[in-house]
C-alpha positions in Angstrom: -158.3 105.7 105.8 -159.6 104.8 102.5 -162.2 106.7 100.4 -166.2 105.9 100.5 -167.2 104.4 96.9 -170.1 106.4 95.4 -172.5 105.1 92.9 -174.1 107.5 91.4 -177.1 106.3 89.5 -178.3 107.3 85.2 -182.1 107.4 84.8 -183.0 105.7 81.9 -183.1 109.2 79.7 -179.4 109.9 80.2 -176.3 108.4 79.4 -174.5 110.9 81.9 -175.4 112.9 85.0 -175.7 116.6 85.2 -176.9 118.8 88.2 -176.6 121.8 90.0 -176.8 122.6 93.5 -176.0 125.0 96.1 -175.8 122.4 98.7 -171.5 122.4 99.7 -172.2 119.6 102.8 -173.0 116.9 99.8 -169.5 117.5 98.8 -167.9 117.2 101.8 -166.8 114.0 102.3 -163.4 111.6 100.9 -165.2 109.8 98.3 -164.2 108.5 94.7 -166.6 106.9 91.6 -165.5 105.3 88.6 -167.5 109.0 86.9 -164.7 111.2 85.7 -166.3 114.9 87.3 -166.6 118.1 85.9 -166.9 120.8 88.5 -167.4 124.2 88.0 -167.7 126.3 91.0 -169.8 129.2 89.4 -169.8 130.2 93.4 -168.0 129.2 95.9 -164.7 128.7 97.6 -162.8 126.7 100.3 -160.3 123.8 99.9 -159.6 121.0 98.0 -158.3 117.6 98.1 -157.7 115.7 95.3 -154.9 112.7 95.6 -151.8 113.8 97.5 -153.0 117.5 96.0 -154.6 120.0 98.6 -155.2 123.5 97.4 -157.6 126.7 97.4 -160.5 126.5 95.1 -162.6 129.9 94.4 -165.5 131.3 92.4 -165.2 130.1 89.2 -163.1 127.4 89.4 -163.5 124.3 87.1 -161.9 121.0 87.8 -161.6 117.6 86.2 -161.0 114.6 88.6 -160.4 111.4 87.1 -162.0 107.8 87.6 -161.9 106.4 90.7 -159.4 109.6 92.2 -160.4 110.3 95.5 -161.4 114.1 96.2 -163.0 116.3 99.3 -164.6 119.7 99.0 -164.0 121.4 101.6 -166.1 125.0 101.8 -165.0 128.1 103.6 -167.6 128.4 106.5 -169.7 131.2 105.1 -170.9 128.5 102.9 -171.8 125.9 105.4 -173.8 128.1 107.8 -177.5 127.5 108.8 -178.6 130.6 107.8 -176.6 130.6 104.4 -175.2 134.3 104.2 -173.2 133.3 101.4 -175.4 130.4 99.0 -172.5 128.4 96.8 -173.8 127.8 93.8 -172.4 124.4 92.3 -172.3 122.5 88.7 -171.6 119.1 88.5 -170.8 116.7 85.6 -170.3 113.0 86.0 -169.7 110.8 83.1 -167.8 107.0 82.3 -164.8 107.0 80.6 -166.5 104.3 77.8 -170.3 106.4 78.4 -170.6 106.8 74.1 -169.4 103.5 73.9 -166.0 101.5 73.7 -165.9 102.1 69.7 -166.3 105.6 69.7 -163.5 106.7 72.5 -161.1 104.1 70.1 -161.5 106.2 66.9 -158.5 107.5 65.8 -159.4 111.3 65.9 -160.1 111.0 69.5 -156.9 110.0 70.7 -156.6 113.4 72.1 -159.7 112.7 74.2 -158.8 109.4 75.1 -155.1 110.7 76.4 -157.5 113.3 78.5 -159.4 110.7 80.4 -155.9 108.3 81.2 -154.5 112.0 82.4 -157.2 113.3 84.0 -156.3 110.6 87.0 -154.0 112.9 88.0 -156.7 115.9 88.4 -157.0 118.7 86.3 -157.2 122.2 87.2 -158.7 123.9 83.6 -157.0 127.5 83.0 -158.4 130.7 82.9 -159.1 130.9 78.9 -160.3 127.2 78.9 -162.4 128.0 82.1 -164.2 130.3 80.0 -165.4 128.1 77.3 -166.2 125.0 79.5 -168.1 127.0 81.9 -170.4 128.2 79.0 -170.8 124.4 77.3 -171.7 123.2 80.9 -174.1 125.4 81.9 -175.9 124.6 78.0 -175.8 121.2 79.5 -177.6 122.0 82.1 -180.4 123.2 80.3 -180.6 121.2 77.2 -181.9 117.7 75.7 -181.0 115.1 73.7 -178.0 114.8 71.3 -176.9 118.3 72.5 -175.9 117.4 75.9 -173.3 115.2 74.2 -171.9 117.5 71.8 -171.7 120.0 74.8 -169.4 117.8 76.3 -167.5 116.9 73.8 -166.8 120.5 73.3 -165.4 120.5 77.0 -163.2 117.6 76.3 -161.8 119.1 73.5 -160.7 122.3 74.8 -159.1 120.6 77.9 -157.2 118.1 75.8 -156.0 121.1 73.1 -154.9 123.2 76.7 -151.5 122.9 77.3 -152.0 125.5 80.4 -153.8 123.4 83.1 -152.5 122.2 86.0 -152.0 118.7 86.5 -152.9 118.3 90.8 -151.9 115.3 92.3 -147.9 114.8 91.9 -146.7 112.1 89.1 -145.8 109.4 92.2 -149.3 109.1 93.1 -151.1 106.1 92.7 -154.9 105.2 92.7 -155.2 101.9 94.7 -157.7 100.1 95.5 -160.4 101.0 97.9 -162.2 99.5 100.7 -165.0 100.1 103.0 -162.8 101.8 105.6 -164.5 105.1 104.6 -165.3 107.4 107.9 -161.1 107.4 108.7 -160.0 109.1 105.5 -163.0 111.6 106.1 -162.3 112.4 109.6 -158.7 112.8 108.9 -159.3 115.1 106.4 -161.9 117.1 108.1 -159.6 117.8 111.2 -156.4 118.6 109.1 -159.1 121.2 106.7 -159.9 123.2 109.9 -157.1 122.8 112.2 -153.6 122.9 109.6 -153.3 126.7 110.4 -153.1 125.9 114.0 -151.0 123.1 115.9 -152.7 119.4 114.9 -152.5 117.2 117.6 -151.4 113.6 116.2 -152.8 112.2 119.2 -156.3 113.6 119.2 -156.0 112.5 115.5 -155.3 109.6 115.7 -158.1 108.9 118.6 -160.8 110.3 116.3 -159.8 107.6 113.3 -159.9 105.1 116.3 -155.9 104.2 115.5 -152.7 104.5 117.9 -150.4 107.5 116.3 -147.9 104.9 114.8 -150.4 103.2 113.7 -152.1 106.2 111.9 -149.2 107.5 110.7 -147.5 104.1 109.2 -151.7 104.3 107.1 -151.1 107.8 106.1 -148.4 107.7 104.1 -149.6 104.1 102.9 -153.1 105.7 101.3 -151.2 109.4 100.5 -147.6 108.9 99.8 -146.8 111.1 102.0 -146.1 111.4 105.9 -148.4 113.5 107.6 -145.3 116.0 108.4 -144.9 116.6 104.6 -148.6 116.9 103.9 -149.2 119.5 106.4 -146.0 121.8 105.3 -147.5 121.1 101.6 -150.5 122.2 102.8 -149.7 125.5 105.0 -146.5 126.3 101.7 -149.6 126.5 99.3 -152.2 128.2 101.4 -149.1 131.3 102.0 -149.1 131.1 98.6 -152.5 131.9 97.8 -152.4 134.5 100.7 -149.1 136.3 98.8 -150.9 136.6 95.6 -154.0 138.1 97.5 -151.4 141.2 99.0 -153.4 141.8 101.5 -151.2 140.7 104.5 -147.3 141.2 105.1 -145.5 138.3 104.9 -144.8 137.8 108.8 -148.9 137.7 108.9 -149.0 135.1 106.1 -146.3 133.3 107.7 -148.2 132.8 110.9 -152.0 133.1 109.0 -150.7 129.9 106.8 -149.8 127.4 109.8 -146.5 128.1 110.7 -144.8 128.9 114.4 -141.7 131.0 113.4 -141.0 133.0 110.6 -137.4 131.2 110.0 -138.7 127.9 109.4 -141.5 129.3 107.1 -138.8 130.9 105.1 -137.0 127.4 105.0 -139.6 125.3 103.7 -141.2 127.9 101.6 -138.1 127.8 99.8 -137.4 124.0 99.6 -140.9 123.6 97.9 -140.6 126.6 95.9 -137.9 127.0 94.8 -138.0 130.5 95.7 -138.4 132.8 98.7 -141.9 134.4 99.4 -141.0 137.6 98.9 -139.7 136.6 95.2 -142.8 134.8 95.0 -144.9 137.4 95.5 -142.8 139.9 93.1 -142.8 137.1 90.5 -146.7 137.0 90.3 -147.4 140.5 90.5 
């Protein structure tokens, strides 16, 4: 259940990679790269893994993922359809920690930066003012040359480190161990829990698509994630109701059921227990 290792290849004219695309199926998969990746979804939406961190992303969205932290895209249908009703549109920046060299990233004023890359292994979720800078210095990137591009992202790297707002992703126990080629398990895994965490997941149909007995899967889970698969789904269907409470759109019964759960007492229960808070104070709190 371990991530795929991606190398993602510099042409001789660059000293990092920048791209757009609108193409969500190249993101979907458990992967990790010693890049550090910028990712702004300009449009798009679905959800994300990042570490033991699983959460809605949505149009306009910009996250940092750090080196070698495995992550997995995972886009809301609409996106992945043949006929592409609904085109993401996608804007990726992948760069080495040490890409301007080992003596600049040690100077003395860029101690901020440098703290940036050692935190950025836990993921980093840019806020809403910082979102709109960085979105317009990565699109400049995009469509500029030389010297520029650097400063560009520079810029970026300063406003996340002078943020105090983001949101740090993965939770401070997490560790990034090493990886192997036991790729397609983590990536299956995934894929099932994405589309089937709002309904009942069947450990044993699980398990027989990583090719593993359920102990066996289970003891690898919480090896790779920290977490037992029991914990990561009420994780998961907690932060999706919470998403769905600051949308108002539903009553809280609906979410209850909408987010994964069978009964509204035990929604109540471990709403609260990871919250802090009941979902109806939630929901007052945000409004």
């Amino acid at each position: 259940m371990k991530a795929q290792l991606l190398h993602l290849n510099n042409d001789l004219t660059h000293s990092f990679n920048a791209r757009r695309d609108n193409t969500p199926q190249y993101h979907n998969i458990w992967h990790y790269h010693e890049e550090l990746e910028l990712i702004y979804f300009a449009a798009g939406s679905g959800t994300q893994f990042i570490g033991d961190s699983v959460r809605r992303f949505e149009s306009g969205d910009i996250t940092l993922v750090g080196s070698n932290l495995p992550h997995y895209w995972l886009f809301d249908e609409i996106y992945l359809q043949k006929n592409n009703p609904q085109a993401a549109d996608i804007r990726v920046l992948h760069f080495k920690e040490n890409f301007w060299g080992n003596e600049f990233i040690n100077l003395p004023e860029n101690k901020n930066i440098k703290d940036l890359m050692r935190i950025s292994k836990r993921g980093i979720a840019l806020s809403q003012s910082c979102r709109a800078e960085a979105s317009v210095h990565i699109d400049t990137v995009l469509n500029c040359s030389g010297t520029s591009r650097i400063i560009h992202l520079l810029q970026i790297l300063m406003c996340i480190a002078a943020d105090d707002r983001h949101d740090l992703l993965t939770s401070a126990s997490f560790t990034i161990q090493s990886q192997d080629q036991d790729a397609d398990r983590m990536r299956i895994a995934m894929h099932y829990i994405g589309e089937n965490y709002r309904d009942q997941i069947r450990l044993q149909e699980l398990a027989s698509l990583t090719g593993m007995t359920p102990n066996s899967f289970c003891r690898y889970f919480k090896s790779q994630i920290g977490k037992t698969l029991f914990q990561f789904l009420i994780e998961m269907r907690v932060k999706t109701a919470c998403n769905l409470l600051l949308e108002n759109k539903q009553t809280i019964k609906q979410i209850c059921f909408e987010s994964g759960f069978q009964n509204f007492s035990s929604f109540h229960k471990y709403f609260k227990n990871i919250t802090g808070t009941t979902p109806l104070s939630y929901q007052k709190s945000k409004s």
